[in-house]
C-alpha positions in Angstrom: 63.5 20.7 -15.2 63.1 20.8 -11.4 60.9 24.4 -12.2 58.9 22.7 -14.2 58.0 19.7 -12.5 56.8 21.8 -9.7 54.9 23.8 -11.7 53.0 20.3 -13.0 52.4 19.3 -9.8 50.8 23.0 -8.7 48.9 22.6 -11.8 47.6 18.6 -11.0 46.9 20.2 -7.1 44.8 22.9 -8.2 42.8 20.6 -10.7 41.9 18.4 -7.8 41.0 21.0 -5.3 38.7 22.8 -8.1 37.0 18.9 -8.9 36.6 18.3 -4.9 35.4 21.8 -4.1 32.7 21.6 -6.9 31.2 18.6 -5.8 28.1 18.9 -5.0 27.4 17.7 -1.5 25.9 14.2 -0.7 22.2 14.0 -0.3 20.6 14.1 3.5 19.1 11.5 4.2 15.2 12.3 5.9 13.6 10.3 9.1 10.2 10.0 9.8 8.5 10.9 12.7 5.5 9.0 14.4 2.2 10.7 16.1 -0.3 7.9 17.4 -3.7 8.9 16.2 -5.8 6.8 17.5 -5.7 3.4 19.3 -8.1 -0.1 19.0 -7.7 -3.6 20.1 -6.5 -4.9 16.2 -6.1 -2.1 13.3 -7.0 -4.5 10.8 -7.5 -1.4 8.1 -8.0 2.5 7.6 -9.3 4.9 6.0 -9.8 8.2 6.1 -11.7 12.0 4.5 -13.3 15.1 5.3 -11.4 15.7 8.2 -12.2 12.0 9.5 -10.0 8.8 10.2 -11.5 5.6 9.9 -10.3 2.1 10.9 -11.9 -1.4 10.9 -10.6 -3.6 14.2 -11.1 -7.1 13.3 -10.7 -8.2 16.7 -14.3 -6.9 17.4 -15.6 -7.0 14.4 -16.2 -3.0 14.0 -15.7 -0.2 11.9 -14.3 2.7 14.1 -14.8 6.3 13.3 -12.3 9.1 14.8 -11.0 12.2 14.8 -7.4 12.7 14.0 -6.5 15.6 15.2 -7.8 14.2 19.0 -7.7 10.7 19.3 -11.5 10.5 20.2 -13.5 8.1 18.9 -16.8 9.4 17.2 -19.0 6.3 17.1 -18.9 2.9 15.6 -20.8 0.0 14.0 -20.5 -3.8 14.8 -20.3 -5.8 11.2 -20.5 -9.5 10.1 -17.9 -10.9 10.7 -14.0 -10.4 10.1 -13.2 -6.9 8.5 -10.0 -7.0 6.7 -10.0 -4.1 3.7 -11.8 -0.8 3.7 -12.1 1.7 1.0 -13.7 5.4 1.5 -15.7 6.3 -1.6 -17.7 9.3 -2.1 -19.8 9.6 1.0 -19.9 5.6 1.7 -17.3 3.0 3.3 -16.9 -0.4 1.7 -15.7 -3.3 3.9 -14.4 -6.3 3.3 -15.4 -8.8 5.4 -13.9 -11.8 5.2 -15.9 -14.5 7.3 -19.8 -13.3 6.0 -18.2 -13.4 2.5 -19.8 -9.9 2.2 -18.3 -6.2 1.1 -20.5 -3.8 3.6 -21.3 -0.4 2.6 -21.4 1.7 5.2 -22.6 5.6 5.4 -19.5 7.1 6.1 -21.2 10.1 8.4 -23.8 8.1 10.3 -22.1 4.9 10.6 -25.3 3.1 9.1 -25.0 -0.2 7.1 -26.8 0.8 4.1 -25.9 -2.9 2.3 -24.3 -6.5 2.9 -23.1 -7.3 -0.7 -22.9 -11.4 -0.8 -19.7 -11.9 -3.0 -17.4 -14.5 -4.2 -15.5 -16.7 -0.9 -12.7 -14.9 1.2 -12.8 -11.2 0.2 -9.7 -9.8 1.0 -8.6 -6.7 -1.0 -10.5 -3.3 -2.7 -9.7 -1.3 -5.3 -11.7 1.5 -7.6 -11.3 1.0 -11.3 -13.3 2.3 -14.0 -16.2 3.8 -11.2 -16.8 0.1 -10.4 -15.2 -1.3 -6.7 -13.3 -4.4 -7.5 -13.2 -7.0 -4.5 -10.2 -9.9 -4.7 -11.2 -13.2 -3.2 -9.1 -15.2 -1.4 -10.6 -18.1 -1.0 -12.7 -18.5 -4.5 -9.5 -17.4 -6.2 -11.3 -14.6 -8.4 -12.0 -10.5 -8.8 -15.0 -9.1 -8.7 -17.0 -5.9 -9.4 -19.3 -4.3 -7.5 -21.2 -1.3 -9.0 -21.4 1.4 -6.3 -24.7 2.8 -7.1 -27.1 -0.2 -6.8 -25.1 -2.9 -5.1 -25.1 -5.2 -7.9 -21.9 -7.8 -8.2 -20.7 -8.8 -12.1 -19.4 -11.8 -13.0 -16.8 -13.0 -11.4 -12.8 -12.9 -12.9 -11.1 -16.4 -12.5 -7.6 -15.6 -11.3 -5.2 -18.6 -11.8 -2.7 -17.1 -9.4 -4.6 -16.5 -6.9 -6.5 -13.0 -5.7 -4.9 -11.8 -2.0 -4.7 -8.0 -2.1 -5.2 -5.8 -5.1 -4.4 -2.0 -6.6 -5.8 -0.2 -9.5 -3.8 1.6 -11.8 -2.9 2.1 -15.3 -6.0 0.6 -16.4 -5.9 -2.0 -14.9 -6.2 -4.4 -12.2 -2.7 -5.9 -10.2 -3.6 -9.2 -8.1 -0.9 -11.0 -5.8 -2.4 -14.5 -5.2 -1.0 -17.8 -3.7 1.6 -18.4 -6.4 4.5 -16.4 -6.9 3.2 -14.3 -9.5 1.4 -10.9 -10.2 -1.7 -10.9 -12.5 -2.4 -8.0 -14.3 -6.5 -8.3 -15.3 -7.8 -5.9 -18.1 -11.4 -5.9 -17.4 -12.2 -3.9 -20.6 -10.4 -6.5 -22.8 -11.7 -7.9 -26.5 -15.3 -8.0 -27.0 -15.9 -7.3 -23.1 -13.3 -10.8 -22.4 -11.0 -9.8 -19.6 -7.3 -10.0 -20.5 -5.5 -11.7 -17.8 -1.2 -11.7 -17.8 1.0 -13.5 -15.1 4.1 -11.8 -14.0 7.1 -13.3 -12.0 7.8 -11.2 -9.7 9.6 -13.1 -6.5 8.9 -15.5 -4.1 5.5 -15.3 -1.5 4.1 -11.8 -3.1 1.6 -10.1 -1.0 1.3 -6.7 -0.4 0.9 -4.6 -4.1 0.6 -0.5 -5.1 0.9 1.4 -8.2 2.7 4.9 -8.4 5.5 6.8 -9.7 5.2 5.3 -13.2 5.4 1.3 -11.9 3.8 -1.4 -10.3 5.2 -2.6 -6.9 5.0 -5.8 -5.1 6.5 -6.6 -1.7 7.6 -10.4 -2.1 7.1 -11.9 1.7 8.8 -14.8 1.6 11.7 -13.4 -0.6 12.4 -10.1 1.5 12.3 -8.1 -1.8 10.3 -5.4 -3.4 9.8 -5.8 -7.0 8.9 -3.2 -9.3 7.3 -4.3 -12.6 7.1 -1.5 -16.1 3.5 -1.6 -16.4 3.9 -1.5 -19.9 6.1 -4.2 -20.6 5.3 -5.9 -17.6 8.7 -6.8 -16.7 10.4 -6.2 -13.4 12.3 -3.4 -14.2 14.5 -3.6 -10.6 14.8 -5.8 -7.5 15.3 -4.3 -4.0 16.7 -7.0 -1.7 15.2 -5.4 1.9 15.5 -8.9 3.9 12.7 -9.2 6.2 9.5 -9.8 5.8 7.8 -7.0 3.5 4.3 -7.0 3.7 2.8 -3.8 2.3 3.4 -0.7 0.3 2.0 2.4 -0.5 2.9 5.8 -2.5 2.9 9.0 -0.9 4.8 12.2 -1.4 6.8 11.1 -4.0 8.1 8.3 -2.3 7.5 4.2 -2.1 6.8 3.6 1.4 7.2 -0.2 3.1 5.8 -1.9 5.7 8.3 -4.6 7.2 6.1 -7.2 9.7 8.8 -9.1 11.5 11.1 -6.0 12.1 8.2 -3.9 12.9 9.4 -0.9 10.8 8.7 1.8 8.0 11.1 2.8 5.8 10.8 4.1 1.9 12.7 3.0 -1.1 12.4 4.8 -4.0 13.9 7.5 -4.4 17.1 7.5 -2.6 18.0 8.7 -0.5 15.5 6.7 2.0 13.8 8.0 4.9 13.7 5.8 7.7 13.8 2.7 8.8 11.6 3.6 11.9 10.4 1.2 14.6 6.9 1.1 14.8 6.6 -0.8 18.3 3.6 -2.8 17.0 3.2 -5.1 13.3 1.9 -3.0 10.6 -1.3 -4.6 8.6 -2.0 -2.1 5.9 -0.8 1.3 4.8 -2.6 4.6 3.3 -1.5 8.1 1.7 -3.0 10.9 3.1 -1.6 13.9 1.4 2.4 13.8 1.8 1.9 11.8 5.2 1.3 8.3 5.3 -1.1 6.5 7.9 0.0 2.7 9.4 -2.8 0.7 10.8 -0.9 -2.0 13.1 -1.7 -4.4 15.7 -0.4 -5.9 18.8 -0.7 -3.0 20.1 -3.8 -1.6 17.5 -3.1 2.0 16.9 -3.5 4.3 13.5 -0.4 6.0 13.1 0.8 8.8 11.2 4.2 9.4 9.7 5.9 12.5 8.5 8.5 13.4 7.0 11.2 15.1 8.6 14.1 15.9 7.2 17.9 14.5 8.7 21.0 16.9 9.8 
């Protein structure tokens, strides 16, 4: 009896050393690291293409151009009034400008207004859908589009939620406004009608991306990060980051976030994460370039660039 319980326990030992040993080992977790492209008084927004980084600085009122690679500024152009979005497009820059009630295209190479588009009160976001550049109003609560060959501005999308900052995706348009909702707009809906659906998401929603097969909104006031099925439209999973979230953007294969109390980047989806990161500065508003991911921040205004690198 002795013989065999020892031989049961042997047995039970080697069971548990084969199930430990084949475990596959746990993930590494990645850090980003920083490189300061440029510096500006206020980052307020970037953009960037064919080779070029570009950045509004809404301190001054101008639309920067530089060169990544050395920090040098390559010219600039004073605008209207307060630039606070900016989409590259082709060969032009569109910009946002918040006090003239204006988007501005601008000729990406020379630096040239080519037009001030008068548009609905307190643009505040751009997107691209459908070859058309839709512009989110803050302050006349609405979404508009702007056809990019002529200039010309349709008629205007009431938002009941409100119309802060706004992505493209899925064919369609995701609005976070001044109510804690998304809105999901379908410009192409019945008989040319837009289709508008409201989405709880969290409390204070501001910043807004699509990517990775979902829609994700970074609820301010909440500290969490929503992310909605665009399909169902039902928030599918709640991250509960604390904080202050403020924007989001895809890059990589990864949901990157913005926090603008604590000053940091960080991603959450997929885990493991990479970060968080201190950014020394608050972050305004963040872009994919390739697998990097560029910050435009103030106090101190700087563009900077974050990479992935991966942990020991």
């Amino acid at each position: 009896m002795v013989v065999l319980g020892l031989a049961v326990v042997a047995a039970v030992l080697v069971v548990v050393f084969v199930s430990t040993s084949s475990k596959p080992p746990p993930a590494t977790r990645a850090t980003a690291v920083l490189h300061t492209l440029f510096k500006l008084p206020s980052a307020s927004a970037v953009a960037e293409g064919d080779g070029a980084g570009f950045a509004t600085d809404d301190l001054r009122s101008l639309l920067v151009s530089f060169d990544p690679s050395t920090g040098h500024q390559r010219g600039s152009v004073h605008l209207m009034g307060r630039p606070v979005a900016l989409l590259l497009l082709g060969r032009d820059l569109w910009v946002a400008d918040m006090v003239s009630d204006t988007v501005q295209e601008v000729d990406a190479r020379s630096l040239k207004v080519v037009r001030s588009v008068a548009v609905p009160a307190g643009p505040s976001g751009l997107a691209v859908l459908g070859g058309q550049i839709w512009v989110s109003s803050l302050t006349a609560g609405s979404v508009s589009p702007i056809d990019p060959a002529n200039g010309h501005v349709g008629s205007a999308v009431p938002v009941p939620g409100g119309a802060v900052r706004i992505a493209a995706g899925f064919g369609a348009l995701w609005l976070t406004g001044t109510t804690d909702q998304l809105t999901e707009v379908q410009p192409g809906g019945a008989e040319g009608i837009p289709l508008l659906h409201a989405i709880s998401t969290g409390t204070g929603p501001i910043g807004v991306t699509t990517g990775l097969g979902s829609v994700w909104v970074a609820n301010a006031a909440g500290g969490t990060v929503a992310r909605v099925d665009p399909a169902t439209r039902r928030v599918i999973h709640t991250y509960r980051t604390g904080g202050d979230p403020l924007a989001l953007a895809v890059s990589g294969g990864r949901l990157w976030l913005a926090d603008g109390s604590a000053e940091r980047l960080r991603t959450l989806f997929p885990a493991p994460g990479v970060g968080p990161v201190e950014l020394a500065s608050s972050p305004r508003a963040l872009l994919a370039v390739g697998s990097q991911m560029w910050i435009a921040t103030a106090n101190p205004g700087r563009v900077v660039e974050a990479t992935v690198s991966r942990g020991p």
